[in-house]
C-alpha positions as semicolon CSV with decimal commas, in nm:
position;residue;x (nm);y (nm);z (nm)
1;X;11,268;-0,945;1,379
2;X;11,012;-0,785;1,128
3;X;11,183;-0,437;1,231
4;X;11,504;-0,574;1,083
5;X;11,332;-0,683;0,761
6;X;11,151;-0,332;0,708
7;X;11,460;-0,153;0,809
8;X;11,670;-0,337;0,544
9;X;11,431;-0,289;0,310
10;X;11,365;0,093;0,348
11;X;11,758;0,094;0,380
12;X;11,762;-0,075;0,012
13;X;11,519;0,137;-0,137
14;X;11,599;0,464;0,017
15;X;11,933;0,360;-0,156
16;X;11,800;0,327;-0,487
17;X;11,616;0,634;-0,446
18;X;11,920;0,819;-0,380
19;X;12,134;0,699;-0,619
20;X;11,932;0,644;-0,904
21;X;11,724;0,943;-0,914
22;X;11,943;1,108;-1,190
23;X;11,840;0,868;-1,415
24;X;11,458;0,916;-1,338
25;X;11,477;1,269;-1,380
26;X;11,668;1,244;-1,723
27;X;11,399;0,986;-1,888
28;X;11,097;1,272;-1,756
29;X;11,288;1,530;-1,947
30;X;11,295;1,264;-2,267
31;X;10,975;1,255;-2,278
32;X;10,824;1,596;-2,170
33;X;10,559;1,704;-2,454
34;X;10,667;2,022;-2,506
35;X;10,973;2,255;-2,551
36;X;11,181;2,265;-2,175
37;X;11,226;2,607;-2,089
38;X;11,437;2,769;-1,764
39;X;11,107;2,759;-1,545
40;X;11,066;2,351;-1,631
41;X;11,472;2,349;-1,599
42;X;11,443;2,473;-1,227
43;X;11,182;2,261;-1,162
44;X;11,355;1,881;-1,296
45;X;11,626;2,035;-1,093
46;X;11,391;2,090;-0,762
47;X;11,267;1,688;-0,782
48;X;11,606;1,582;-0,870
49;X;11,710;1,721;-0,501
50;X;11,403;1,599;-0,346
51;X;11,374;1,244;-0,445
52;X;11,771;1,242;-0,380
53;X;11,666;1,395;-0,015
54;X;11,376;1,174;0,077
55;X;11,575;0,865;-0,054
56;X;11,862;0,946;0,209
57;X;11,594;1,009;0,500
58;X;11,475;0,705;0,395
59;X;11,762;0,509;0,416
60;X;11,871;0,692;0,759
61;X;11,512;0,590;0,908
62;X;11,550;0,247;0,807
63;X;11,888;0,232;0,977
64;X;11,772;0,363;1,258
65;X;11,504;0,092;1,244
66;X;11,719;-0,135;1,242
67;X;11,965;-0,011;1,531
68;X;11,686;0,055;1,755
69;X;11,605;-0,299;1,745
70;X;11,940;-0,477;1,739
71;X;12,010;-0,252;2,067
C-alpha cells in the first residue's frame, strides 16, 4: 500500500515537473541580474530540457511503482 501512495505521488509531481517547467524557466530569466546573452540563452534552454526530462522519468518511475505493486 505505501508503494501506491509514493508512486502516485512521484506520478503527480513528476507531472508538474514536466509540464510546468516552462514557466519556471521564464520567471529565472525575469529576474536574472544581468543582460542575457546567447551563452545564458543556451543554457535556460539546457534546464528547460532537463527538468522537462527528469520530470517524465519521474513520473514513469512512479508508474512503474505503482504497477509493480498492483501486479
Amino acid at each position: 500500500m505505501p508503494a501506491l501512495i509514493i508512486g502516485f505521488m512521484m506520478v503527480v509531481v513528476g507531472t508538474m515537473a514536466a509540464t510546468e517547467s516552462l514557466w519556471i524557466i521564464r520567471r529565472a530569466i525575469r529576474v536574472w541580474p544581468h543582460r542575457i546573452g546567447p551563452r545564458d540563452t543556451d543554457r535556460f534552454l539546457t534546464a528547460e530540457f532537463l527538468v522537462r526530462y527528469v520530470g517524465l522519468m519521474m513520473a514513469a518511475a512512479g508508474i512503474g511503482l505503482m504497477l509493480t505493486e498492483l501486479i
